[in-house]
SERO-4910 file (N, C-alpha, C, O; in steps of 0.05 Angstrom, whole numbers):
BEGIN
 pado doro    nc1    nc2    nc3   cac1   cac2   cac3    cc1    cc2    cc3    oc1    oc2    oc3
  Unk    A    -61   -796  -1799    -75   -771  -1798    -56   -748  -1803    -36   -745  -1789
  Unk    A    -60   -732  -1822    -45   -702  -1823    -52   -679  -1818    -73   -673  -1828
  Unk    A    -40   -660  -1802    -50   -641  -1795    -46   -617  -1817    -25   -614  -1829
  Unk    A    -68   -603  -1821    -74   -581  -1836    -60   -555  -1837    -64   -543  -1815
  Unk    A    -45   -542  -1852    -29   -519  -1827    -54   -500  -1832    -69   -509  -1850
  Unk    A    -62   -481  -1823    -74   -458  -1827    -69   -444  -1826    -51   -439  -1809
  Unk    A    -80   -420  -1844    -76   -396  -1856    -87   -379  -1850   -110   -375  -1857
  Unk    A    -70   -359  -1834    -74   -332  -1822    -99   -326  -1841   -120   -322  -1829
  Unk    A   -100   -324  -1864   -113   -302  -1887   -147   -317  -1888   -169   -308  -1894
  Unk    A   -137   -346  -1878   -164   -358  -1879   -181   -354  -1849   -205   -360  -1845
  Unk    A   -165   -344  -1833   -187   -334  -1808   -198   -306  -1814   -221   -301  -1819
  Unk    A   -170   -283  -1814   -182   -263  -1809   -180   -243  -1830   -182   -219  -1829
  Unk    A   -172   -261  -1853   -170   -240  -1884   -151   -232  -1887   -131   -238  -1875
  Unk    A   -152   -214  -1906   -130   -203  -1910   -124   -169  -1899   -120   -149  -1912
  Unk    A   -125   -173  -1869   -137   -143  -1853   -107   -123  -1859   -111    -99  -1863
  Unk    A    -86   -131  -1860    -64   -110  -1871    -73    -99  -1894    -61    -78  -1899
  Unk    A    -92   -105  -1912    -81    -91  -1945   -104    -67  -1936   -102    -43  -1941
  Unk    A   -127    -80  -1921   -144    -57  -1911   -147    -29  -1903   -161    -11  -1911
  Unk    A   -118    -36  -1877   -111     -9  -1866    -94      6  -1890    -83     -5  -1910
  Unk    A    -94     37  -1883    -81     55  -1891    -69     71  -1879    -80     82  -1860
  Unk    A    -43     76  -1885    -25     96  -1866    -41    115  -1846    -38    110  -1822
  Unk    A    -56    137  -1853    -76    149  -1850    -80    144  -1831    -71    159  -1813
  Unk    A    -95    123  -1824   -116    105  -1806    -92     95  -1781    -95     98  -1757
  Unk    A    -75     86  -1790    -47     81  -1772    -36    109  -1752    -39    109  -1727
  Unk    A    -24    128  -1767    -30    155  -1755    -52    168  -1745    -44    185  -1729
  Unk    A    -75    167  -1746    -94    166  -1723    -96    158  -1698   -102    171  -1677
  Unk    A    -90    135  -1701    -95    112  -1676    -69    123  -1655    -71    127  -1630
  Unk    A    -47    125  -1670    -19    135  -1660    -18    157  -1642     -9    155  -1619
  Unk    A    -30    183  -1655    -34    199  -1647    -52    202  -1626    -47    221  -1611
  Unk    A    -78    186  -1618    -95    191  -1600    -91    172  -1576    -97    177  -1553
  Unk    A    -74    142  -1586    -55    128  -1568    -34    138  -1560    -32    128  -1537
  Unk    A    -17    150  -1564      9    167  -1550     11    169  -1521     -7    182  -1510
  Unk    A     26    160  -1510     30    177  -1488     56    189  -1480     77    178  -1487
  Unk    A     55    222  -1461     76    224  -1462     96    206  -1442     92    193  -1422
  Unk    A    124    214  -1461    146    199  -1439    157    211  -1411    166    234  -1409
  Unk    A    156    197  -1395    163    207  -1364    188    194  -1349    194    171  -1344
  Unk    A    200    216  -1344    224    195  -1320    223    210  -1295    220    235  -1297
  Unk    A    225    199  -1272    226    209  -1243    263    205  -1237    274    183  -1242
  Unk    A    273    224  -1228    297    224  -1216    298    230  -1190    286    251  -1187
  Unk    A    309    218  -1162    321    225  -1140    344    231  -1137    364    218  -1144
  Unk    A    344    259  -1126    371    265  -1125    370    282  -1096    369    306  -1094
  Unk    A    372    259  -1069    375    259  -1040    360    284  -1029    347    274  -1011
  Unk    A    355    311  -1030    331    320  -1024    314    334  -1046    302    353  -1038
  Unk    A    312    327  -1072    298    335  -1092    289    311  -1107    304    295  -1117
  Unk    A    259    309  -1108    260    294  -1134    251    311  -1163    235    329  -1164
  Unk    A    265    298  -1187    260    315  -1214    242    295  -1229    245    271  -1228
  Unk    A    225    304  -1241    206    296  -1261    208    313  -1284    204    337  -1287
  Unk    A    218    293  -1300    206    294  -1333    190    280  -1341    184    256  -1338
  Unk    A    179    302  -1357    160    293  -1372    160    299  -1407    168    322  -1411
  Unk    A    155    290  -1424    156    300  -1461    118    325  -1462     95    323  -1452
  Unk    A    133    345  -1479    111    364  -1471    108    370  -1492    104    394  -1490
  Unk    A    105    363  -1519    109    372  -1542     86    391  -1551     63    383  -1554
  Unk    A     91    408  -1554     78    439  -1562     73    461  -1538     63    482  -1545
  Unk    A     77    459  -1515     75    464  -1486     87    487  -1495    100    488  -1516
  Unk    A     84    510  -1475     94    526  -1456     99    525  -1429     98    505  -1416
  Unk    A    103    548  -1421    108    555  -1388     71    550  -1374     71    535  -1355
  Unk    A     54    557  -1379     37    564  -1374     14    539  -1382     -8    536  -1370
  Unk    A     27    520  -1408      9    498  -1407     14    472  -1387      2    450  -1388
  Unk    A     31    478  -1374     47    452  -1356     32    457  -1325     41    478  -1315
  Unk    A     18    449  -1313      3    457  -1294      8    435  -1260      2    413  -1269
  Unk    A     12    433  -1244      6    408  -1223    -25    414  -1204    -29    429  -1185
  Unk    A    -42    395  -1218    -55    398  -1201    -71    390  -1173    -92    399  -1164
  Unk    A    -50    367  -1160    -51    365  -1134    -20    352  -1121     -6    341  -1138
  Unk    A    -12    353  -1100      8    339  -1088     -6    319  -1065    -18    324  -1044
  Unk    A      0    298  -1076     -4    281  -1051     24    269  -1030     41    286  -1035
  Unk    A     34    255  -1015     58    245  -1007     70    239  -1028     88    250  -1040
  Unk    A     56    214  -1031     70    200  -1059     71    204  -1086     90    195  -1098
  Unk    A     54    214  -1097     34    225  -1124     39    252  -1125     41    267  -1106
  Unk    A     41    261  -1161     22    283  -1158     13    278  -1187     22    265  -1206
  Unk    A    -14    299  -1179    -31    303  -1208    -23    319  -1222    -19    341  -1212
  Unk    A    -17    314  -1249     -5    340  -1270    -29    337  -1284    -44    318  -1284
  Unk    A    -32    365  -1302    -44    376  -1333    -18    386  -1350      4    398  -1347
  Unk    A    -32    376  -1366     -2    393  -1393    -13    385  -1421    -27    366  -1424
  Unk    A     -6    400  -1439    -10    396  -1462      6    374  -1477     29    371  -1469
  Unk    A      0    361  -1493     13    352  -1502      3    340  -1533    -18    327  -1538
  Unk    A     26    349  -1552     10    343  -1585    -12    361  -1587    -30    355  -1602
  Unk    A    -14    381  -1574    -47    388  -1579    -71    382  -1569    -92    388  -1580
  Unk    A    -70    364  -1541    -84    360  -1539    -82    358  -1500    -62    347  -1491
  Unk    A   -101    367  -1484    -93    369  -1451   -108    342  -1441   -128    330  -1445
  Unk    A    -76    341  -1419    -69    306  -1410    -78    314  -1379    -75    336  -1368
  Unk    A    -90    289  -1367    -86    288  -1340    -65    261  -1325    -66    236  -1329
  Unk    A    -55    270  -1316    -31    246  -1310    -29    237  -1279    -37    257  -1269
  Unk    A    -24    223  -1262    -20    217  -1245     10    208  -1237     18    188  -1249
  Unk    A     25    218  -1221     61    200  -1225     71    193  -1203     82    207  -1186
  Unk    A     69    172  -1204     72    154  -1169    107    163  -1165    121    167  -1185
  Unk    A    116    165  -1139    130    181  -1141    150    162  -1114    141    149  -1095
  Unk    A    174    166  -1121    195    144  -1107    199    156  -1068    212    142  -1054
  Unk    A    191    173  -1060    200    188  -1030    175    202  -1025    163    210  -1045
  Unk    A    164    208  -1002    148    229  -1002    159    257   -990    174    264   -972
  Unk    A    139    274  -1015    157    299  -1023    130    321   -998    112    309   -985
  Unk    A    133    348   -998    125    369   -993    102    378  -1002    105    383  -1026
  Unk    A     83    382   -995     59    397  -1015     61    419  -1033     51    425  -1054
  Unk    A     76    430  -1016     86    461  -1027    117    475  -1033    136    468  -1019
  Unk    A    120    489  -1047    151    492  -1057    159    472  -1077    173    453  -1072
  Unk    A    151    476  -1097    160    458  -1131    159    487  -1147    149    509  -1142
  Unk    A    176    475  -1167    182    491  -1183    169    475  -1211    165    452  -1205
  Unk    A    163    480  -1233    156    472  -1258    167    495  -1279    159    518  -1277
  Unk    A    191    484  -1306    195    493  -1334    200    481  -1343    210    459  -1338
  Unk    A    194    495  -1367    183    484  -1390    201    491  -1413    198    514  -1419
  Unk    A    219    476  -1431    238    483  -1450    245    465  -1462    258    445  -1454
  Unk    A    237    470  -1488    253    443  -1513    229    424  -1515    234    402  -1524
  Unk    A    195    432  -1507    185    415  -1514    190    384  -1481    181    361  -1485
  Unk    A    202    393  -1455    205    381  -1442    196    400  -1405    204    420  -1393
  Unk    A    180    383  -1401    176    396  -1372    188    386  -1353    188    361  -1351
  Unk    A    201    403  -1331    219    401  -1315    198    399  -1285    181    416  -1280
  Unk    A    201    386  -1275    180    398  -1244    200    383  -1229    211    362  -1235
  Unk    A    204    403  -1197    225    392  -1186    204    397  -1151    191    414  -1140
  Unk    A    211    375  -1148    190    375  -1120    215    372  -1099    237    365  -1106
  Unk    A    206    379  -1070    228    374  -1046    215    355  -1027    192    354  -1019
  Unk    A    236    340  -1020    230    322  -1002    223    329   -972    233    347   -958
  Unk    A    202    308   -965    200    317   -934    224    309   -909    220    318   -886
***
């Protein structure tokens, strides 16, 4: 008995010649997300976040929980809601958020 190999092209076609760059950049663009890093640094924690086209004024937090908080911010053109689980629990109140280079800064204090 020999086995058959089969051919990608014979299941599902030939779906590469299909797409077009175009169509690739679409998907890219509305899949994106921005990039985030959380830093501890013993009574501050720092959050970055990628803010690309942002200002001062498009970078927003809109809740503090212990662990969490909720951000808005622009990003590519288009406004994000984010959630960012967060390594210590911080303060409700007293953060700072800027915004420069296309990168948002938010610096929360620990409890």
């Amino acid at each position: 008995m020999t086995k058959k190999r089969r051919n990608d092209d014979d299941v599902f076609g030939n779906v590469w010649d299909d797409l077009s760059y175009e169509d690739l950049n679409i998907h890219h663009f509305v899949l994106s997300e921005p990039m985030l890093e959380v830093r501890d640094y013993g009574d501050v924690i720092k959050v970055l976040v990628e803010a690309s086209g942002s200002e001062d004024g498009d970078v927003a937090i809109e809740r503090i929980r212990t662990r969490s908080v909720d951000l808005v911010l622009k990003y590519k053109g288009r406004h994000i809601r984010k959630r960012i689980e967060l390594p210590a629990r911080v303060k409700p109140s007293g953060y700072a958020i800027k915004v420069k280079n296309g990168v948002a800064q938010i610096l929360l204090r620990k409890e």
